[in-house]
N, C-alpha and C positions, 0 to 999 in steps of 0.2 A: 568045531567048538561052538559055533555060533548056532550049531541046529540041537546041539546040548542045549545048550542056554537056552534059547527059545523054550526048547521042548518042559527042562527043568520050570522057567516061569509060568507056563501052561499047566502043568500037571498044580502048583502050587494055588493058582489060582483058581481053579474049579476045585479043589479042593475046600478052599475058602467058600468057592457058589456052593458048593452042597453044605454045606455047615449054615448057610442062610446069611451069611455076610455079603451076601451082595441079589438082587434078584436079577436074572439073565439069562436066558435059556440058552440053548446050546450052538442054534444059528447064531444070534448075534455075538457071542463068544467068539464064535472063529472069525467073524467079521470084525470084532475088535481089536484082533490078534495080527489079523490081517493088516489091518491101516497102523497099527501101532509100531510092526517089523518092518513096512514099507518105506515108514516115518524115518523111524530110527537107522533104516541105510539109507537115505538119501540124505537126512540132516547129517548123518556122522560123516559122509563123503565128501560133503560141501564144505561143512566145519575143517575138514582135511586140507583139502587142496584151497580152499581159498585165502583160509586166515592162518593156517600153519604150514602152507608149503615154503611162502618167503620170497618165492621166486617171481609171481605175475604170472607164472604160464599159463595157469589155468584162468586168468583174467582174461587172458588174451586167446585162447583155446578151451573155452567152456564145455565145446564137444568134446573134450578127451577126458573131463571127468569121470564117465559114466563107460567109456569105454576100453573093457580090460584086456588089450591087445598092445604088445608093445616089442617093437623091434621084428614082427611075426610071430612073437609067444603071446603064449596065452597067459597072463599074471592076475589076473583076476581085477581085485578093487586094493592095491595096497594103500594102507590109508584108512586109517579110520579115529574120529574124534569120538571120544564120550560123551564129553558136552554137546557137541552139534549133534550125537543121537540121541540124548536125553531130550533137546528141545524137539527134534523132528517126530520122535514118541508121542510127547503131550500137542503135539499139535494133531496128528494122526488119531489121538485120544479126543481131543477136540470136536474134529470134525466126526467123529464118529459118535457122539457122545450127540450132539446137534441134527445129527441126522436119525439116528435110533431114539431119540427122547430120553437119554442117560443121564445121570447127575455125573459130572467129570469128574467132582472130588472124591466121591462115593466109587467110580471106578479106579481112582488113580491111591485112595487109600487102599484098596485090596491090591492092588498093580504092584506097588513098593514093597509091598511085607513079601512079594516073591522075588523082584529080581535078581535081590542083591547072590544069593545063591546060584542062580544063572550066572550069571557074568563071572562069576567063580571060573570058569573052563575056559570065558577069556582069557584071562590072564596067562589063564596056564600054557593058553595058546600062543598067546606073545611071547612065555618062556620057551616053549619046545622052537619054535620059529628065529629065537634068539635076537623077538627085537624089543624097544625099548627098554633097554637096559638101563642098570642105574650108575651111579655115579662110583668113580676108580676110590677102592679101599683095600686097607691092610686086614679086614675082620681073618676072621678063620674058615668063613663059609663063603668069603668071596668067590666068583667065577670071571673066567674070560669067556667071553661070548666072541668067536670067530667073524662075525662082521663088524663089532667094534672098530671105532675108529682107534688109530695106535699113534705111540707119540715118541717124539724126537727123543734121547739121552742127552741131547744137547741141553734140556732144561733141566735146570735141577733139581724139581721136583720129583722129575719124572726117575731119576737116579736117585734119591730118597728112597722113595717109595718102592723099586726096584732092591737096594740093600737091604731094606727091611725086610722082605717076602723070600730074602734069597735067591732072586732074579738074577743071571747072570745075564753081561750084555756087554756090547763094546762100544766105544764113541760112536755117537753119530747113526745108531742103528735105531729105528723102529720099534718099539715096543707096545705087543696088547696086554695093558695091563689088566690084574682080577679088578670086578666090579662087584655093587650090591646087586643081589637077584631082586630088583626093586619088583617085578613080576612077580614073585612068587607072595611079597608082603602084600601086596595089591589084591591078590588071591585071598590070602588071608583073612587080613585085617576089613576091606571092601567088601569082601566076598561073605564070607562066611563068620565074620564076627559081627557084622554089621547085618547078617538075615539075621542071626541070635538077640541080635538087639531089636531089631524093629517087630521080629515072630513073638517070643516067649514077652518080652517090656514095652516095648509100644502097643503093639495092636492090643491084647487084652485091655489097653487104660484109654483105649480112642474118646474120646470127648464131645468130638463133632467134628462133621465131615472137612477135610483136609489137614484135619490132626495127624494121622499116619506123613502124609506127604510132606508136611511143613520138615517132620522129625528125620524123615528120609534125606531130605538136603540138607539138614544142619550135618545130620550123623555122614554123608558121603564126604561133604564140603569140608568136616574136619579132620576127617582121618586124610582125604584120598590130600589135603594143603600139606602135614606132617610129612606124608611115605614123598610128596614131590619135591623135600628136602635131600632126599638120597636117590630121586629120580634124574638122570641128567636132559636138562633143558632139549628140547629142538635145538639142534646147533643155526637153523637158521635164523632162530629169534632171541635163543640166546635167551639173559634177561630182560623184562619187560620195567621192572623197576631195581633201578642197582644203588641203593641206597649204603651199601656198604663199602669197606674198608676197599676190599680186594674183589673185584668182578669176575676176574677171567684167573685159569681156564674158567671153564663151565664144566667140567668132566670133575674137578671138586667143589665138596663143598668147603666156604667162607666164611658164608655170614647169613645169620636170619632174614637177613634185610635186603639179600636180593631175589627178588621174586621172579618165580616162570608165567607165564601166559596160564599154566593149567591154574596156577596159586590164583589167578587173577579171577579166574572162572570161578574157582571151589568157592573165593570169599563171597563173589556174588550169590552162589548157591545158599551160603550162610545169610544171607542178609535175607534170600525172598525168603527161605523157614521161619528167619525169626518174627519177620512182618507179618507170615500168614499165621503162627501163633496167635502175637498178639489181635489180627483182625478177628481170626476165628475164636480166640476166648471173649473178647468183646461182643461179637455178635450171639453168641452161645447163651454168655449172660442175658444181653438185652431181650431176648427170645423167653428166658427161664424168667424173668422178672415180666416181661409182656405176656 
């Protein structure tokens, strides 16, 4: 899914270079693409294991980040942050941008209006993989995802929620209850409603350069804070702000007010769009008046 995605963000973007929205010839493209995929797995690995694993192990075993061998199998890289590949992208975009004499925002406005389409096949692929799942519900299109974690009848929730679905069960047993396919909204909504909004409504109305990108962070930041109300937290972190009534489980939802580590990210994401707006209409004008 990750060589879709790439492949989908590439084909999008040369796309955009032949239509003349960007000047770039076809070496520096793949060189771009290059330090931008590099970027984006090394930050998303790091953002993994270091600030969502919970544990320190990787604090204290930094060599086993990168190394996908485990028990004698081969597991690859489990693990991977959005955020921490969002930042390792634009840093990758950075330095490639510095060393080719590229305008960053000028590459990172064409870079946005493709990804979100890419990353479509992630998700899909954390659905087929059946991991980060969302949080236990009664809808009509919930699913049990077989690694899910299961819970006691001892509580009473869990025995609600259990009668309501028609779940049969006995004291004291185990139960994986349906969840939201928060995967599949993630696809959705990230995915493929948010390229329609930044393809066909942003990009035509760009304004000046890192308009596309400011709109990409508010638009990721608010859908993807929403769907991580029916996403269930990292059981390692849990809430990062529990300002509500009732915190725990974390497998429901409570309350608007307690927040995940990703809610914590998205709002950051919200706040640099809205500042890169307003700098970049500021300097826009001062530019059209000077």
């Amino acid at each position: 899914m990750y060589l879709v995605a790439f492949a989908f963000a590439y084909i999008l973007f040369r796309y955009q270079r032949n239509k003349g929205l960007i000047a770039i010839d076809d070496e520096s493209m793949y060189s771009l693409f290059l330090y931008a995929i590099v970027g984006l797995i090394v930050g998303a690995r790091l953002f993994s294991t270091l600030f969502y694993d919970g544990s320190m192990y990787y604090w204290t075993h930094p060599h086993m980040i990168f190394w996908p061998f485990r028990g004698g199998h081969f597991v690859g890289l489990p693990g991977m942050s959005y955020h921490g590949g969002l930042v390792g992208a634009v840093i990758g975009a950075l330095i490639f941008s510095k060393q080719y004499k590229q305008n960053f925002l000028d590459i990172a406005d064409v870079m946005v209006a493709a990804v979100p389409l890419g990353y479509t096949f992630g998700r899909l692929g954390n659905f087929i993989n059946g991991e980060l799942w969302g949080r236990v519900s009664t809808v009509k299109w919930a699913i049990v995802f077989p690694d899910a974690p299961r819970f006691s009848t001892n509580y009473g929730w869990v025995r609600d929620i259990a009668n309501t679905i028609g779940m049969e069960f006995q004291s004291g047993q185990l139960l994986n209850l349906p969840r939201h396919p928060s995967q599949l909204y993630e696809a959705l909504f990230e995915g493929i409603v948010l390229w329609l909004f930044m393809w066909f409504i942003i990009k035509p109305r760009k304004k000046f350069p890192g308009y596309n990108l400011s709109w990409y962070l508010i638009g990721y930041g608010g859908v993807r804070f929403l769907i991580e109300y029916l996403r269930e937290p990292d059981s390692q972190l849990g809430f990062i702000i529990s300002w509500g009534k009732e915190s725990e489980p974390i497998a429901l939802f409570h309350s608007l007010f307690n927040i995940s580590m990703g809610q914590v990210l998205c709002l950051l994401m919200i706040i640099a769009g809205v500042v890169g707006l307003l700098l970049g209409k500021k300097k826009h004008k001062g530019a059209l008046h000077g």
